[in-house]
SEZAVEX-941582 format. One record per atom (N, C-alpha, C, CB): x, y, z. Coordinates in steps of 0.05 Angstrom, whole numbers, plus 32768, in hexadecimal, padded with zeros to 4 digits. Glycine has a CB too. Layout:
<pts>
XYZ
...
</pts>
This chain:
<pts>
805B81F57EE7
807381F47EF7
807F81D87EF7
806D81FD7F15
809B81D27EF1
809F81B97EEF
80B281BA7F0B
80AB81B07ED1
80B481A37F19
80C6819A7F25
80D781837F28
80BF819D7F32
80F781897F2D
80FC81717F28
80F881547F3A
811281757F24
80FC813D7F39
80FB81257F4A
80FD81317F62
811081107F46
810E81337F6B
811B813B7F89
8101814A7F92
813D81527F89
810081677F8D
80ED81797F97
80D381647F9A
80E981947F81
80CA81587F83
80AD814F7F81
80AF81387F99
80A381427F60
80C981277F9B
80C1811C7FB0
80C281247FD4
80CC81087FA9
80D081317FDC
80CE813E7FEE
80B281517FF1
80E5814B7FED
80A8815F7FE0
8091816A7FE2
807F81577FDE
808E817D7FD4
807B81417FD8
806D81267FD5
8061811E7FFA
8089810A7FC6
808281158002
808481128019
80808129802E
80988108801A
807C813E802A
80738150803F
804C814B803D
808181748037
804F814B8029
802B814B8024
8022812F8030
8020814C7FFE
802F81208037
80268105803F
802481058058
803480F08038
8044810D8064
803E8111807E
8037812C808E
805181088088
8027813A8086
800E81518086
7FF1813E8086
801081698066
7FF28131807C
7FDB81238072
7FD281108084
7FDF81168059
7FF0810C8097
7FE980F580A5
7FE880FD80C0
7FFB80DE80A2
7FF0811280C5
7FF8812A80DE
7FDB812F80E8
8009814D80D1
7FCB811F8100
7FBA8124810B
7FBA81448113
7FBA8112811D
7FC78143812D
7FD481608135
7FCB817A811D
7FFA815B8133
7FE3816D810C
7FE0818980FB
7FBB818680F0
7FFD818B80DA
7FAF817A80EE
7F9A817F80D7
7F85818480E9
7F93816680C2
7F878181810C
7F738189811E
7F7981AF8126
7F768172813C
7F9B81A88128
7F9A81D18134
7F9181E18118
7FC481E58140
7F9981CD8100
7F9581DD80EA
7F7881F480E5
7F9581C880D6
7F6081CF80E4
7F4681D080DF
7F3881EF80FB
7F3981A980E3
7F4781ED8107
7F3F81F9811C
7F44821B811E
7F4C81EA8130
7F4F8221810D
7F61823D8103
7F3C824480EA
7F91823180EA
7F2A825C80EF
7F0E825480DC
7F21826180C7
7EE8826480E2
7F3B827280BA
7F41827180A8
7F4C8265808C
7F43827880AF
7F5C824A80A8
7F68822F8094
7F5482258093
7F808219809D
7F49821F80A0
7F2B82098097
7F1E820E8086
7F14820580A9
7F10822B8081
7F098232806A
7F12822F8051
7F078243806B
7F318233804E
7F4082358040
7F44821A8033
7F528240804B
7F4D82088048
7F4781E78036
7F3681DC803A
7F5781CF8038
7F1E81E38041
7F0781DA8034
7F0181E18017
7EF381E08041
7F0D8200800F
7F0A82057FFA
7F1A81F77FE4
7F0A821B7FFB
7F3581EE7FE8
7F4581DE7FDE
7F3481C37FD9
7F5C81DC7FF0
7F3081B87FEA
7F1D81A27FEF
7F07819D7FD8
7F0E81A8800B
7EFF81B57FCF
7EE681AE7FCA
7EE981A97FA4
7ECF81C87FD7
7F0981A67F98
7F0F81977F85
7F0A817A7F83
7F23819B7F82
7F1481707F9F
7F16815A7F9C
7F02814A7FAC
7F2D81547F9F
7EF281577FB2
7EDF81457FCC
7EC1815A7FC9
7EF281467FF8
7EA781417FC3
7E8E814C7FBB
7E80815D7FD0
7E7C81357FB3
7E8B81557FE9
7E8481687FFC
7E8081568019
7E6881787FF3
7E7B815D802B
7E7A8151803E
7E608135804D
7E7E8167804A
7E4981448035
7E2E8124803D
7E2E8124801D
7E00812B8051
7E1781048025
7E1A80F6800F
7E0E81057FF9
7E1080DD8011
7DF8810A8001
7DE6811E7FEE
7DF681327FD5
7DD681358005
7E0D81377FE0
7E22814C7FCA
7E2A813C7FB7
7E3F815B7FD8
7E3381237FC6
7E4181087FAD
7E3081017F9B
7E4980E97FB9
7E1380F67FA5
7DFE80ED7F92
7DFB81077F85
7DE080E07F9F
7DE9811A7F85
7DF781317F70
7E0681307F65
7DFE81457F74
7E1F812D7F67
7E3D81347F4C
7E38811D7F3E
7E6581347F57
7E35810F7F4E
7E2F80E77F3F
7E1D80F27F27
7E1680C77F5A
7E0280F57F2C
7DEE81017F1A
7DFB81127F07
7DD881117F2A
7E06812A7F06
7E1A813B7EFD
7E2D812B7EEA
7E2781477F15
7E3A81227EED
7E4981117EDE
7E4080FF7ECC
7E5681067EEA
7E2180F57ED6
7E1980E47EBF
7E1280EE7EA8
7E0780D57EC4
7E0D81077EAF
7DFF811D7E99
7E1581247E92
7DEC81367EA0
7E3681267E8C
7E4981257E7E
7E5281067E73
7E5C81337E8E
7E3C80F97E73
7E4780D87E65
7E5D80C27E7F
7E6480E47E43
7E5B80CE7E9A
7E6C80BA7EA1
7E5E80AF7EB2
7E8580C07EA9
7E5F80977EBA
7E6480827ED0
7E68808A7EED
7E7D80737EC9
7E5A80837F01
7E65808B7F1F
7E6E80717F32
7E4B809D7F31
7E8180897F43
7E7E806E7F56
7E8980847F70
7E97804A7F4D
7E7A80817F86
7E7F80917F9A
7E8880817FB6
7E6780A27F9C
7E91808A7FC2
7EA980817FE7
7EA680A07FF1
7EDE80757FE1
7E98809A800A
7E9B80A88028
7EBA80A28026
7E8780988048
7ECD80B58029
7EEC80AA8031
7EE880A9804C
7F0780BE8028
7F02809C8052
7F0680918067
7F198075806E
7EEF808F806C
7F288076807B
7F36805A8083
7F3E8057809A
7F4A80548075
7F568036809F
7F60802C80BB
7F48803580D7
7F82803E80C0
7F37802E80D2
7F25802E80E7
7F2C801D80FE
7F0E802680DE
7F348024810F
7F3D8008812B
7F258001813D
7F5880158148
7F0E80178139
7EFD80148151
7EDF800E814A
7EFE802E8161
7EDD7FF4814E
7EC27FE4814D
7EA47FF48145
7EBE7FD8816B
7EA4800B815D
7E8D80128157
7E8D802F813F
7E8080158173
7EA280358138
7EAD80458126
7EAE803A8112
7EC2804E812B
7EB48021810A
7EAA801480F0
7E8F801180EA
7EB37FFD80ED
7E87800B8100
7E6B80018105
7E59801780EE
7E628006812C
7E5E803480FC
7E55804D80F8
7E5C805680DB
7E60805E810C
7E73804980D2
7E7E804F80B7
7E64804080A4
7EA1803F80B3
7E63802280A8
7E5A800F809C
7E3480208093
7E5E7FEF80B3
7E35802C80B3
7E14803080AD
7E1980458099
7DFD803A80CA
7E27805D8093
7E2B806C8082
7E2B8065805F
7E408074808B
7E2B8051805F
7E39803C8045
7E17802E803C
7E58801B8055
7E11802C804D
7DF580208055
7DDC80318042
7DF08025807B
7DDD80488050
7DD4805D804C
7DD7806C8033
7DDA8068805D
7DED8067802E
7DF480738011
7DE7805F7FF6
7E1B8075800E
7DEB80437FFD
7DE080387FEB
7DBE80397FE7
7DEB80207FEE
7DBA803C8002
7D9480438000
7D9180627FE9
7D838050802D
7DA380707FF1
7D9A808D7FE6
7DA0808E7FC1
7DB080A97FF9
7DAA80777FB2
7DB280727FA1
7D9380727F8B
7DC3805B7FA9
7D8180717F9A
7D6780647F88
7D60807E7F76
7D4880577F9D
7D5F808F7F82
7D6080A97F6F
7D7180A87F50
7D7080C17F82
7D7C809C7F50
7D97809A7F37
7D8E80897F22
7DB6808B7F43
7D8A80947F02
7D8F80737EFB
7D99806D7EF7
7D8B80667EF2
7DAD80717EF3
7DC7806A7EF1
7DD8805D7F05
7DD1807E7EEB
7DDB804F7F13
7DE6804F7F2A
7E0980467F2E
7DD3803D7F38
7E1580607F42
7E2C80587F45
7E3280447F52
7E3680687F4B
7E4E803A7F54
7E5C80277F6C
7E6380347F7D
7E7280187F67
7E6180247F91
7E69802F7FB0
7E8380247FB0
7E5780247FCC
7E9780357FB2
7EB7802D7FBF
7EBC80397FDF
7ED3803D7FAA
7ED2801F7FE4
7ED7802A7FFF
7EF3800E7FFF
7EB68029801B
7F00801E801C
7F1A800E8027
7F0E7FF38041
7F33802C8038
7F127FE3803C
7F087FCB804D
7F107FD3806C
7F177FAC8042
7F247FE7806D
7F2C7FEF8086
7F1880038093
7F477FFB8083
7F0E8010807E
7EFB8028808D
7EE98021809C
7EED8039807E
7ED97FFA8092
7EC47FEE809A
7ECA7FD880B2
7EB87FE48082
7EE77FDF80BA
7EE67FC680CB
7F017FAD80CC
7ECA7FB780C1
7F0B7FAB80B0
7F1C7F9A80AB
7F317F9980C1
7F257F9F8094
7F3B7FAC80CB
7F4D7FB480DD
7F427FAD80F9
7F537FD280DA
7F337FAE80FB
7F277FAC811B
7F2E7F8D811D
7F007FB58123
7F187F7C810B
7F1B7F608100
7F1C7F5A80E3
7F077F528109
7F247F4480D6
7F1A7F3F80BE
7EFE7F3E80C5
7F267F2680AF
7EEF7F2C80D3
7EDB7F2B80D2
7EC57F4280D7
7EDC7F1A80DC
7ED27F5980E1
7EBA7F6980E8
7EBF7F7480C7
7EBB7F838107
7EDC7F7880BF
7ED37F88809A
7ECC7F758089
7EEE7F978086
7EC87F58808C
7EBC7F4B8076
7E917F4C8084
7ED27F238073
7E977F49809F
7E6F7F4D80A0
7E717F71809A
7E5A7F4480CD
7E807F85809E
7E727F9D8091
7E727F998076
7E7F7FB88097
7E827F8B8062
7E877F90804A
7E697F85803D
7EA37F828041
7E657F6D8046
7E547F608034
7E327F618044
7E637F3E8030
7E387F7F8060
7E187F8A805F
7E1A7FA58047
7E0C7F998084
7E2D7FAB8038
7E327FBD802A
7E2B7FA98014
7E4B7FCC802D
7E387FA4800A
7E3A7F937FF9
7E1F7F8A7FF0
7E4B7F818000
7E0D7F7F8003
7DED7F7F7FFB
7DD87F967FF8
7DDF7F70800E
7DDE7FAB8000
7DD17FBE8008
7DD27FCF7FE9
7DDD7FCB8025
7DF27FCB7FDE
7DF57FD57FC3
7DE47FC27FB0
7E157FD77FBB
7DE67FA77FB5
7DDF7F9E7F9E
7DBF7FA17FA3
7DEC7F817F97
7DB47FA77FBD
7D987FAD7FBA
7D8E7FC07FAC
7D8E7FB17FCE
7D9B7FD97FB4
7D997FEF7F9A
7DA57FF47F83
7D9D80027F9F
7DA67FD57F75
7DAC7FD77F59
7DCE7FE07F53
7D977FED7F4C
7DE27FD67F67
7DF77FDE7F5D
7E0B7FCF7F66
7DFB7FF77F5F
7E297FCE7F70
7E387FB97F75
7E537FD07F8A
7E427FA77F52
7E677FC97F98
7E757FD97FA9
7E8F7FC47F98
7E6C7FD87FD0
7EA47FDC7F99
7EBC7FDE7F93
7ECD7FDE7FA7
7EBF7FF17F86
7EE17FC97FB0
7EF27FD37FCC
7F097FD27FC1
7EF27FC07FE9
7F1D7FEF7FCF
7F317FFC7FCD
7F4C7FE57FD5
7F2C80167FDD
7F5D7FF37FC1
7F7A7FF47FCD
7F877FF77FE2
7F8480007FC5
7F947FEE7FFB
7FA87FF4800A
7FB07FF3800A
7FB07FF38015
7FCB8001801F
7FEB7FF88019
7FED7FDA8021
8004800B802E
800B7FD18016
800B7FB8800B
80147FAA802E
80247FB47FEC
80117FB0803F
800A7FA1805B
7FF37F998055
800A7FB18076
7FE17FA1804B
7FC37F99804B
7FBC7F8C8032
7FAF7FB0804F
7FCB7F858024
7FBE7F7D8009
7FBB7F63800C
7FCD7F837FEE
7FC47F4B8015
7FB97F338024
7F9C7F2F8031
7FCA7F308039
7F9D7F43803F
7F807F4A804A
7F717F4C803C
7F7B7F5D8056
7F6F7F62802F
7F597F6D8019
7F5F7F597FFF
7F5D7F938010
7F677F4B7FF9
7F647F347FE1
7F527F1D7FF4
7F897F267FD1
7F5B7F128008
7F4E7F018016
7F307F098017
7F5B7EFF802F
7F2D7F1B8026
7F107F268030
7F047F2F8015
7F127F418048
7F0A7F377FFC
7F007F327FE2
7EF77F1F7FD7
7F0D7F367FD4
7F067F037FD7
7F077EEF7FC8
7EE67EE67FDF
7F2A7EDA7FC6
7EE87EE77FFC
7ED27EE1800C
7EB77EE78008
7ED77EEA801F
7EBD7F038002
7EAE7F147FF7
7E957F047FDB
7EC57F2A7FEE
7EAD7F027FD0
7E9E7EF87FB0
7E9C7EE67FB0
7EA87EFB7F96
7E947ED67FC1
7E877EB77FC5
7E677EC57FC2
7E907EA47FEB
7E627ED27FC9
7E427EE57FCD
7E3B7EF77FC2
7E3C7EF07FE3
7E4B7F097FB6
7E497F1A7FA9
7E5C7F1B7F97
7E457F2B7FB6
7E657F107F82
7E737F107F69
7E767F1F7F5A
7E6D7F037F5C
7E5A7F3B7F63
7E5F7F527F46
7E717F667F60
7E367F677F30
7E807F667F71
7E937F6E7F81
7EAB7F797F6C
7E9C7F567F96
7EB07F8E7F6F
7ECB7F8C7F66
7EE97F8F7F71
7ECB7F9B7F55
7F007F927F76
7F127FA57F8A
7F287FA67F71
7F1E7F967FB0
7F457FB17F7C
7F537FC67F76
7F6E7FBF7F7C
7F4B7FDC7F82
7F807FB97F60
7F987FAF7F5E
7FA87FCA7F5D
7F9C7F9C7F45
7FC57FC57F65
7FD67FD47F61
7FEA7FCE7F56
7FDC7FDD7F70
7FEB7FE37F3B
80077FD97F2C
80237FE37F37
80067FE37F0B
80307FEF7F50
803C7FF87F5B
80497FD87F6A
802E800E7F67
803D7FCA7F74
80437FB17F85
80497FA67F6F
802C7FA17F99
80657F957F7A
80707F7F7F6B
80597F677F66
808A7F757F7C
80537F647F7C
80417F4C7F7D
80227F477F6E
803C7F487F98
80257F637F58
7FFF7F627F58
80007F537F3E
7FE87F877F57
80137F477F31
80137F317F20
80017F207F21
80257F247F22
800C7F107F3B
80077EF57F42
7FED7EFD7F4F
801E7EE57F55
7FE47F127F59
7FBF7F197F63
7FB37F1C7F57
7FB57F2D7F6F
7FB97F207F3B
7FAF7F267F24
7FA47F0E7F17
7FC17F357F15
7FBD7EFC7F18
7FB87EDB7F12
7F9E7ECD7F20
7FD47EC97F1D
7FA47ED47F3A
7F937ED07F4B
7F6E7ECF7F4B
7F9D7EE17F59
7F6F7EF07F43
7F557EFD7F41
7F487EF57F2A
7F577F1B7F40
7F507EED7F16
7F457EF07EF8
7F387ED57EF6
7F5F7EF67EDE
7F327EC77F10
7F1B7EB27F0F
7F097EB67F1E
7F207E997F14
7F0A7ED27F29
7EED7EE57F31
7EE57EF07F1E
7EEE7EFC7F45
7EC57EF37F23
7EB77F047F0C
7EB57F217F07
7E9F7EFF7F0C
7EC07F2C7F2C
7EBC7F3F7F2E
7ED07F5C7F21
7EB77F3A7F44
7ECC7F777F19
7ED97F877F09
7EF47F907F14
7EC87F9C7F05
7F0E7F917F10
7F297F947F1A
7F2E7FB37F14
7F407F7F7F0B
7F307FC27F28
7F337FDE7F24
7F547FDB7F25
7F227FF37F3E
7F677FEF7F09
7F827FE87F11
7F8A80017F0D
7F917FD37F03
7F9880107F2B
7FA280267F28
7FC280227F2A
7F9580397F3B
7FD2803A7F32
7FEF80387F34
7FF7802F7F52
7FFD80557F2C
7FE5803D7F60
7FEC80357F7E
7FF7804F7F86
8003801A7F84
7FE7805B7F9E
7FF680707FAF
800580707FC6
7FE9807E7FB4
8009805B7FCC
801380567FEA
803680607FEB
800E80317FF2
803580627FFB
8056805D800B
80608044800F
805780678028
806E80417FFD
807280227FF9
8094801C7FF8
806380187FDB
80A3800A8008
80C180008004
80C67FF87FE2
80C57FE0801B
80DB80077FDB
80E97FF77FC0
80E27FD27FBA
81107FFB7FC6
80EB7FCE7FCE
80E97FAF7FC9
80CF7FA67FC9
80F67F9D7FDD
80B27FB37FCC
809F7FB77FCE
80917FBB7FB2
809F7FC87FDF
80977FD37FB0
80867FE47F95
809D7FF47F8C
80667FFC7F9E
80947FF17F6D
80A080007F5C
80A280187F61
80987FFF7F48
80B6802D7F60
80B480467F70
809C80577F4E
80E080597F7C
809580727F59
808B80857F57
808F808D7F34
809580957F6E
808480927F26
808880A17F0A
80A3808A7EFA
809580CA7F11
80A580777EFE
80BA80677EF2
80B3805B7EDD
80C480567F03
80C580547ECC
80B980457EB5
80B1802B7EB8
80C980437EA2
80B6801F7ECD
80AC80017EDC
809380047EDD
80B57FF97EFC
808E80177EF1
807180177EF5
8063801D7EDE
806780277F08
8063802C7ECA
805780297EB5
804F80127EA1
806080357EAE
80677FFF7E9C
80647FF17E98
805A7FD77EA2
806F7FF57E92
805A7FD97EBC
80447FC17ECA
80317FC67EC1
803D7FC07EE7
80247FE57EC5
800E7FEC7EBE
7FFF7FDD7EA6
801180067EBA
80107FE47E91
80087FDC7E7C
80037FC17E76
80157FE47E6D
80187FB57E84
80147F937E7F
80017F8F7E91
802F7F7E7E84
7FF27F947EA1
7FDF7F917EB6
7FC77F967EAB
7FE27FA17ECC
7FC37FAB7E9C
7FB17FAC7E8D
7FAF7F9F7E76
7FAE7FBF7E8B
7FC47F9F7E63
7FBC7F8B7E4D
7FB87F717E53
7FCD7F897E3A
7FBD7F667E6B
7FAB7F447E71
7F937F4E7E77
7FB77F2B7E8F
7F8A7F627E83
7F737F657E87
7F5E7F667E71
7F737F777E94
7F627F7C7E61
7F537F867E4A
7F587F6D7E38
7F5D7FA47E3D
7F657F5F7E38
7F707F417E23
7F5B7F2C7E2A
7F937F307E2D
7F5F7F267E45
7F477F177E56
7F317F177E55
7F457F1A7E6A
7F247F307E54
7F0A7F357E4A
7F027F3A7E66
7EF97F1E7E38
7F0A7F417E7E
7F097F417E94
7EFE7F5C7E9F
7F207F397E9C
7EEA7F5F7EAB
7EE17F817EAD
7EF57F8E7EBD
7EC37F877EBD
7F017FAD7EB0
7F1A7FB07EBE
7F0B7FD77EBE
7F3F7FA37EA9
7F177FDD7ED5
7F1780007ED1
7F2E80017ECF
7F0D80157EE7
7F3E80167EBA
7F60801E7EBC
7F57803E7ECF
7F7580267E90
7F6080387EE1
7F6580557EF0
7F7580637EEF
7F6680567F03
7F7F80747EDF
7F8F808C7EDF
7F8A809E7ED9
7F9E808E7ED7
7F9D80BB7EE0
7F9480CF7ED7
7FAD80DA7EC9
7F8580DE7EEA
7FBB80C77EBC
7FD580CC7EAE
7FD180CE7E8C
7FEC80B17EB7
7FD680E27E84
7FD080E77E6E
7FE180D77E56
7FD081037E6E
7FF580D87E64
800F80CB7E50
800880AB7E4F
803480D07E61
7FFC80997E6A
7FFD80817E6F
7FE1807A7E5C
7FFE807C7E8F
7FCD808C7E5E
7FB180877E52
7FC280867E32
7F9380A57E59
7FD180947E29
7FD480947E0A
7FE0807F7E06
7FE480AA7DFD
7FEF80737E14
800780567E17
7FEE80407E0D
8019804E7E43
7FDC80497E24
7FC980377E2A
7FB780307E09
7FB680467E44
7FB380457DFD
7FA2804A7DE2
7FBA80417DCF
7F94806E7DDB
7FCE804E7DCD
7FE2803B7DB1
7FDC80217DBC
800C80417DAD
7FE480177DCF
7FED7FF57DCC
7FD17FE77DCB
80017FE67DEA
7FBB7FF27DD9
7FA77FDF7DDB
7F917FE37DC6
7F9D7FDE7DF6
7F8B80027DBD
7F83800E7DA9
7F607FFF7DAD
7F9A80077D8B
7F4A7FF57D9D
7F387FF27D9F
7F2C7FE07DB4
7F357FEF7D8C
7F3F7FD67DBD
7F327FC77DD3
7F287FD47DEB
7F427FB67DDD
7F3B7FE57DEA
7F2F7FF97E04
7F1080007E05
7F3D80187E04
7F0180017DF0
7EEB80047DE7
7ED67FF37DEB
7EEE80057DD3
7ED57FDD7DF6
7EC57FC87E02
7EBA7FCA7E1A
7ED17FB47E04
7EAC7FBD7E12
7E987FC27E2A
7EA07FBD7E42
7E817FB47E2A
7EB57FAD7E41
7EC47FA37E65
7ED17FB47E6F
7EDA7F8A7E69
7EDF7FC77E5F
7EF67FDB7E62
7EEA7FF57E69
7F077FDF7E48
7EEF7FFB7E7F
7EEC801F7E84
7EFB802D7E90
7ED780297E91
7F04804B7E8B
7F1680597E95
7F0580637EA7
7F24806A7E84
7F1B80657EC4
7F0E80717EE6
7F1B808E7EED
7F1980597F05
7F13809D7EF3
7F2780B87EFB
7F1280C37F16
7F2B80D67EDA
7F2C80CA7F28
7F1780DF7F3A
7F1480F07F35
7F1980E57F51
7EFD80F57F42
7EF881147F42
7F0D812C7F4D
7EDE81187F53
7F13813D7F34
7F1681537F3A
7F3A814F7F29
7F0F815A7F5D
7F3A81347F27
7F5181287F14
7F5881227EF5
7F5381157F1B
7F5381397EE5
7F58812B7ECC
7F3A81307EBA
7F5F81087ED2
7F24813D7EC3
7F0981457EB8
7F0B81487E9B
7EFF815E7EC4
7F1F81507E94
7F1E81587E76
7F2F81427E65
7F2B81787E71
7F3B81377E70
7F51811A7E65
7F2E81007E72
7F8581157E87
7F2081007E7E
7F0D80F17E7D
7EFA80F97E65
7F0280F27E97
7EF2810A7E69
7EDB81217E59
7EE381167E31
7EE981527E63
7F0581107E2B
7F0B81037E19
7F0C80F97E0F
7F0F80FF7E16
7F0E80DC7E26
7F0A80C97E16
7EED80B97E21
7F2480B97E13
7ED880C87E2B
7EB780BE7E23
7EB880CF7E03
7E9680CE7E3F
7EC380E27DFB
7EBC80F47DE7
7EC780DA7DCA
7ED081197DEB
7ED380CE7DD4
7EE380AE7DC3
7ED9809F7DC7
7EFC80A07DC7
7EC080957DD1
7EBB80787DD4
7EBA80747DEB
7ECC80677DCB
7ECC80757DF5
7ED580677E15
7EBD80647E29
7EED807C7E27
7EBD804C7E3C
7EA980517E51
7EB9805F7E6C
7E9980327E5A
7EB080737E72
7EBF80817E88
7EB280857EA0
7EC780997E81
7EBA80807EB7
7EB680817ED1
7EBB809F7EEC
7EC6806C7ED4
7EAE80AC7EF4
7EBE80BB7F02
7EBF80B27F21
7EB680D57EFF
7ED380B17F31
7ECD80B17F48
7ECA80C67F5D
7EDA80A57F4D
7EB180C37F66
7EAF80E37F7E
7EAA80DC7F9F
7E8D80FB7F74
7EBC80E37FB2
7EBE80DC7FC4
7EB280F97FD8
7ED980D17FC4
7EA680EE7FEA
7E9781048001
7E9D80FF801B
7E7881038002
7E9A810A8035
7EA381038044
7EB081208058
7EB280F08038
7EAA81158074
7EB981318088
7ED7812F808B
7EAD813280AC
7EE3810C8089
7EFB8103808A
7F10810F806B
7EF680E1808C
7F14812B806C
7F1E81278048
7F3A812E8051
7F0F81428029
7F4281378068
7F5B81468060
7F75812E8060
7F6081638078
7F7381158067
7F8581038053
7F848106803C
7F8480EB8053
7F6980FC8031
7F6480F88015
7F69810C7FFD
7F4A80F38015
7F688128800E
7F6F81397FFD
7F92813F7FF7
7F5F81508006
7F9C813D800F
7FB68144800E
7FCF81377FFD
7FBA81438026
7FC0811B8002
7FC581067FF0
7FCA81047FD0
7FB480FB7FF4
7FB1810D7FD0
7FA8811A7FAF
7FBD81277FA2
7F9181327FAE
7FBA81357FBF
7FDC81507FB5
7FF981497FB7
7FE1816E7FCC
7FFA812F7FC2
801581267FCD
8015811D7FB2
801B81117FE8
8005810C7F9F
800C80FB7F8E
801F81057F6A
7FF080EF7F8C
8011812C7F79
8018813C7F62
801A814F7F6C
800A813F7F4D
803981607F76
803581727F8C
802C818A7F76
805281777FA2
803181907F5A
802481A17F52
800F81A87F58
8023819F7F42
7FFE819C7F60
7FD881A57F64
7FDC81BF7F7C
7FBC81817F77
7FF281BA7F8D
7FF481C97FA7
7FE781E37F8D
801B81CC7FBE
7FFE81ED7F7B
7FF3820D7F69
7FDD820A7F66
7FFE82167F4A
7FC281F37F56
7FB881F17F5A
7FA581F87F71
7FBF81E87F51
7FAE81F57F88
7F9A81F57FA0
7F9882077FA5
7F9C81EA7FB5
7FB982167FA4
7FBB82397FA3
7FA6824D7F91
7FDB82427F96
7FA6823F7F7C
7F8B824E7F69
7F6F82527F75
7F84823C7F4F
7F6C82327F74
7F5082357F89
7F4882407F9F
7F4982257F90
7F56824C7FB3
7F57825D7FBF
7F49827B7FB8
7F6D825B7FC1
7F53827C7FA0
7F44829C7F95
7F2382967F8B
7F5982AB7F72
7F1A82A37F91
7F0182A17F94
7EF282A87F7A
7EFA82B07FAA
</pts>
């Protein structure tokens, strides 16, 4: 089904603010037929509700050749002991990691742990996370926000990797500004995850949506990266941008610093690809009782999936 601009963005924007609609997602969940119903939707994009489902798919995936890295979703936490509770979750997940040998990265939003309450309560949750991963043999990835917060989360990063250096976090090629963060970052050691950016963002802000701008940041964002020698994940699940990505940069992608990231339930067979090429590939799988932003989201970013979701439905 194609749709044009207009439609996709209005149905963009309904899915967002659905997504953000407390109200609606409590009378919803509360109806046992919708609940059922997008949980079943749900269960494309989200490993399930405890951790135990994530470490499974994690496992699962390695046995298809890829890479993990798993996040409890969740964000904008305002309340102290609600981060608190988040943090021990994060905690916990990295203990249960020893089973693996492989071991994924732990991602998460600096907000879910605290950042919001204080910097300081998300930089002490970050870096009891932050040890707890590197105790079980692995390193935590922190997410993207909208660009009110990207001051924050570069700050409390750079803090971060005074102590833990194999840290990585998460540029957006959507922001005008992730140039100069980019400039910034590339005298850390730690790995630069670079997606497009999903936020709701002002023109004067970020490049709008499917434009040829943003593509082309993309690209120039990544070719200093992969040029640099700088450990980079390209995150997309754009089939056209990954090919952009292979003409211009062609064997380099192939190094050991370079790996392609996709979530789960995004692109399995455009991943499944290019490990089948060389590539080091990553999946990301997220778990969690908090999904129905995360999922809706998913769907805002491509209102096609809604048919999709409609499919899954049938049993």
């Amino acid at each position: 089904m194609e749709l044009n601009d207009e439609v996709r963005s209005r149905a963009a924007n309904t899915l967002r603010t659905w997504a953000l609609d407390e109200d609606l997602k409590q009378q919803a969940l509360k109806i046992p037929a919708v609940a059922e119903a997008a949980k079943r939707i749900s269960a494309r994009y989200i490993a399930g509700e405890k951790a135990s489902a994530a470490v499974a798919l994690v496992a699962a995936n390695r046995g298809r050749g890829h890479l993990g890295s798993i996040e409890c979703v969740g964000e904008s936490v305002r309340d102290a002991d609600v981060a608190e509770r988040e943090t021990q979750e994060f905690l916990r997940l990295a203990g249960s990691l020893a089973q693996l040998d492989e071991k994924p990265t732990l991602s998460f939003d600096l907000s879910h742990v605290g950042s919001v309450v204080s910097p300081e309560t998300g930089l002490h949750s970050a870096r009891r996370i932050a040890k707890a991963a590197r105790d079980a043999g692995t390193s935590i990835m922190i997410s993207a926000e909208g660009s009110g917060r990207t001051d924050l989360v570069l700050d409390l990063y750079e803090a971060l990797s005074t102590e833990f250096p194999e840290t990585g976090v998460t540029l957006q090629a959507r922001l005008h500004r992730t140039p100069k963060d980019l400039s910034r970052l590339l005298s850390l050691p730690g790995p630069i995850r670079l997606v497009k950016g999903a936020f709701l963002e002002p023109l004067d802000v970020a490049y709008a949506r499917e434009s040829a701008e943003l593509t082309e940041a993309y690209l120039d964002l990544a070719a200093v990266l992969v040029e640099a020698q700088h450990r980079v994940n390209l995150a997309t699940h754009d089939a056209d941008l990954v090919a952009v990505l292979q003409a211009r940069l062609g064997e380099s992608l192939k190094q050991e610093h370079v790996e392609f990231e996709m979530l789960q339930g995004l692109g399995p067979e455009l991943l499944d690809r290019l490990r089948d090429e060389g590539h080091r590939t990553r999946e990301y799988v997220v778990y969690g009782p908090q999904w129905w932003l995360y999922v809706l989201n998913r769907m805002a970013e491509h209102p096609e999936r809604v048919l999709q979701a409609l499919a899954d439905l049938w049993p």
